[in-house]
C-alpha positions in Angstrom: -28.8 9.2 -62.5 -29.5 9.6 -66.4 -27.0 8.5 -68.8 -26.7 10.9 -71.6 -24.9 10.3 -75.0 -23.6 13.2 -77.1 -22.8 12.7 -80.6 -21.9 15.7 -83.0 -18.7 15.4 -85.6 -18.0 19.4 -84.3 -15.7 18.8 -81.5 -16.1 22.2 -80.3 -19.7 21.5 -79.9 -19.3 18.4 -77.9 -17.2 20.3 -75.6 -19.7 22.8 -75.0 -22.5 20.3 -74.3 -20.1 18.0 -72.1 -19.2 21.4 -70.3 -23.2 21.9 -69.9 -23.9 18.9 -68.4 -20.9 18.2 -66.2 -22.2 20.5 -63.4 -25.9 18.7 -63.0 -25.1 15.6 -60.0 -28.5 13.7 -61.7 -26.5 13.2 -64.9 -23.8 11.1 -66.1 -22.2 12.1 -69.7 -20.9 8.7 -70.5 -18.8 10.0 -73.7 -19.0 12.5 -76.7 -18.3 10.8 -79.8 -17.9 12.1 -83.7 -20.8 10.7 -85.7 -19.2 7.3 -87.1 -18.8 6.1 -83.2 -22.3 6.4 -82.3 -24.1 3.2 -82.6 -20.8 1.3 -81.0 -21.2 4.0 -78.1 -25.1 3.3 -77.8 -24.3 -0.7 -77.4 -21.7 0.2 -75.1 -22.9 2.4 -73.0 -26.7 2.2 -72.7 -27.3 6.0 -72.3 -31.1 6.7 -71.8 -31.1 9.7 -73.7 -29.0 10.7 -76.9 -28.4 14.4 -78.5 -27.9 14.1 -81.7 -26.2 16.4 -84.2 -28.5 16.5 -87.3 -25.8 18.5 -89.2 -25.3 14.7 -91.1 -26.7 12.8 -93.6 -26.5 9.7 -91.1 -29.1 11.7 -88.3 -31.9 9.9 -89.3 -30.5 7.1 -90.2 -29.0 6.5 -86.7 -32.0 8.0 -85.1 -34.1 5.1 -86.4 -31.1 2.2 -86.3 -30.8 3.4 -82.6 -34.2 1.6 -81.7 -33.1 -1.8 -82.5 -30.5 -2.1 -79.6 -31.6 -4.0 -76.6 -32.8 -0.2 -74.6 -33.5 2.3 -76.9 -32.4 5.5 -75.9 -34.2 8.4 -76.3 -32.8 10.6 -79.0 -33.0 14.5 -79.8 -31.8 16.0 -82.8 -30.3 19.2 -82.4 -30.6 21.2 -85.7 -29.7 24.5 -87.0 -32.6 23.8 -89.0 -36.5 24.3 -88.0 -38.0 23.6 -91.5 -41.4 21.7 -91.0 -39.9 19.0 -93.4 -36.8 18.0 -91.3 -39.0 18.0 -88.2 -41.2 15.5 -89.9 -38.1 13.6 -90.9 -36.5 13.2 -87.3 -40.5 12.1 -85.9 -40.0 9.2 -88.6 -36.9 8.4 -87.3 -38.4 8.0 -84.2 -37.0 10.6 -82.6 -38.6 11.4 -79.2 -37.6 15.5 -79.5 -36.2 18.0 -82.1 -34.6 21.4 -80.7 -33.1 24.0 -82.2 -29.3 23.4 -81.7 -29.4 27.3 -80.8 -30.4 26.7 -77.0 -28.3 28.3 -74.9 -26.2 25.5 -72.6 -28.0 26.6 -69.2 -31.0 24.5 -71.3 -29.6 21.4 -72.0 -29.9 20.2 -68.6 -33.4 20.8 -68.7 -33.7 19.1 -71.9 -31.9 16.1 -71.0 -34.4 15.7 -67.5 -37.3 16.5 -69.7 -36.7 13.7 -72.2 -35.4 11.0 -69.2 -39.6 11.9 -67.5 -41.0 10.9 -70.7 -41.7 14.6 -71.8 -41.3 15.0 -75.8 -40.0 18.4 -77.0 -40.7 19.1 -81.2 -40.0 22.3 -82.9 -39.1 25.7 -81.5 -42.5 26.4 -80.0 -42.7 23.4 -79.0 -40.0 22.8 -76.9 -40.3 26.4 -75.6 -43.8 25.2 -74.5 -42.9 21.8 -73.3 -39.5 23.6 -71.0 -41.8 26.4 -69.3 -44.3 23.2 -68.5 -41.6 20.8 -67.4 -39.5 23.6 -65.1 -42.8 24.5 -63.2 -43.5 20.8 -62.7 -40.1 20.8 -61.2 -40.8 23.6 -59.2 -43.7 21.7 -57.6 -41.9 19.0 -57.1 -39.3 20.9 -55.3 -42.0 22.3 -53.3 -43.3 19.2 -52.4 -40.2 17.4 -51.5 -39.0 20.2 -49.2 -42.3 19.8 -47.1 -42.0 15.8 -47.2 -38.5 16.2 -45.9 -40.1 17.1 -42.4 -41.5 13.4 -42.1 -39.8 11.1 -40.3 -39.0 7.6 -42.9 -42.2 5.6 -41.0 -44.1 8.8 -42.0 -43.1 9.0 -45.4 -44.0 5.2 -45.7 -47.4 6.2 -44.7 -48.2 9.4 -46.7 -46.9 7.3 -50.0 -49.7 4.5 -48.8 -51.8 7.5 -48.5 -51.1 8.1 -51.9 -52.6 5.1 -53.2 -55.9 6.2 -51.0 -55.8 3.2 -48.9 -57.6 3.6 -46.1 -55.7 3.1 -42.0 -56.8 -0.3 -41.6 -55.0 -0.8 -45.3 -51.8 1.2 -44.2 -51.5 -1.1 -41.2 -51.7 -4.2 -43.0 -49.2 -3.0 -45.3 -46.9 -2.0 -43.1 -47.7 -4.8 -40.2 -49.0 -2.1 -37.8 -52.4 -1.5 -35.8 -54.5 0.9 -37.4 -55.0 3.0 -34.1 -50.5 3.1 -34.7 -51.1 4.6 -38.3 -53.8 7.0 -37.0 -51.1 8.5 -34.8 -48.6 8.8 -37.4 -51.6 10.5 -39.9 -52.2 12.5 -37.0 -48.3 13.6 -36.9 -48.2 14.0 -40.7 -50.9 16.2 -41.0 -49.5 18.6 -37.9 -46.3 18.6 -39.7 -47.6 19.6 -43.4 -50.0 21.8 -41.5 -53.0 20.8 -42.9 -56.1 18.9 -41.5 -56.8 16.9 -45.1 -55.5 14.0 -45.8 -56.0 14.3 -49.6 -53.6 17.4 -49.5 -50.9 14.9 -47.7 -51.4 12.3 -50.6 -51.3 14.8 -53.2 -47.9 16.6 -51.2 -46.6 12.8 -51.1 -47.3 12.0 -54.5 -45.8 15.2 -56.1 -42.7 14.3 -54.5 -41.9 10.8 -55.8 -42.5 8.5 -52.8 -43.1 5.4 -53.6 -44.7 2.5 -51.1 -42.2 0.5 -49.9 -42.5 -3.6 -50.0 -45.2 -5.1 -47.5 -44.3 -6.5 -44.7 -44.0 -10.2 -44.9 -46.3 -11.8 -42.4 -45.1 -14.9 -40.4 -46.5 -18.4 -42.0 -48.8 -20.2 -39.3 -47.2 -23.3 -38.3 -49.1 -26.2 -39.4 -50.7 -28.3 -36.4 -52.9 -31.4 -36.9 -55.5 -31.6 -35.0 -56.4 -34.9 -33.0 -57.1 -38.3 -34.9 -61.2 -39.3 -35.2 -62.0 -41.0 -32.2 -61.9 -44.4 -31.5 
């Protein structure tokens, strides 16, 4: 879930961007605020990402005073404004995107996913760039998740060791199975996902965000002395 921040001393806007983000079920708007709350609301509420009105002589300001709180967020200034030198201002301030405050709403949701993955969206090309990128990503990821979602849980635990390109004899000792068990569950993954390679599996189980789970704790070996020297 990605806690998002709106700040913007146009209420009217604020309720337009809450009303844009209160239909995605990955995000959580924890408040809209007027420009003078903002740095309370960051301490308060530890959003991970911040949109920013830049229609205030405070944007950059914040921008860069919202780095020194325990998790910096990360910020994007919306601005009416795509002048080259207000760009270069909100990069100073650290910003991590600058978008033209003309998106339509169906974008923002985008936007905010894009800036929680670590994407970074500057200028009206760029961001128009960095979107089309990021949504066919998603697509993939979609893709990918939909044909994982045929494993059964001990196969997903396999094709995400897969993922790491450990070898069967490495997937059983992760998961405290015999590799001639994990050759049988390859065997099942593969029929499922259609495909004889295991690389495609990897790749398939990669794309969708599985992640290995712990390793299975192996029992300690009770300690037994052996028999006192002779004599």
């Amino acid at each position: 879930m990605v806690r998002v921040l709106v700040v913007d001393d146009e209420a009217l806007i604020r309720e337009g961007l809450r009303f844009a983000l209160s239909g995605a079920p990955d995000i959580t708007l924890t408040s809209a605020v007027p420009v003078a709350g903002a740095v309370a609301a960051v301490r308060r509420e530890t959003p991970e990402v911040v949109l920013l009105d830049a229609c205030t002589l405070d944007a950059n300001a914040l921008a860069a005073g919202f780095g020194s709180v325990p998790s910096p967020p990360v910020v994007c200034v919306l601005s009416r404004s795509t002048a080259p030198e207000h760009l270069a201002a909100a990069l100073e301030a650290g910003a991590g995107g600058f978008v033209p405050k003309q998106v339509a709403l169906e974008a923002v949701v985008p936007l905010v996913r894009m800036l929680a993955a670590g994407v970074r969206a500057y200028g009206p090309d760029g961001w128009g760039r960095s979107r089309t990128a990021f949504l066919a990503e998603e697509a993939r990821r979609a893709a990918a998740a939909a044909e994982i979602g045929a494993l059964t849980a001990r196969e997903r635990d396999v094709a995400a060791l897969l993922a790491t390109g450990r070898s069967n004899a490495e997937v059983g000792a992760h998961l405290g199975l015999s590799p001639a068990t994990v050759k049988d569950h390859v065997s099942a993954i593969l029929g499922k996902l259609g495909t004889a390679n295991r690389v495609r599996a990897a790749v398939l189980a990669d794309r969708a965000g599985l992640r290995p789970p712990p390793q299975v704790a192996r029992p300690a070996v009770p300690y037994r002395p052996g028999p006192g020297p002779a004599g």
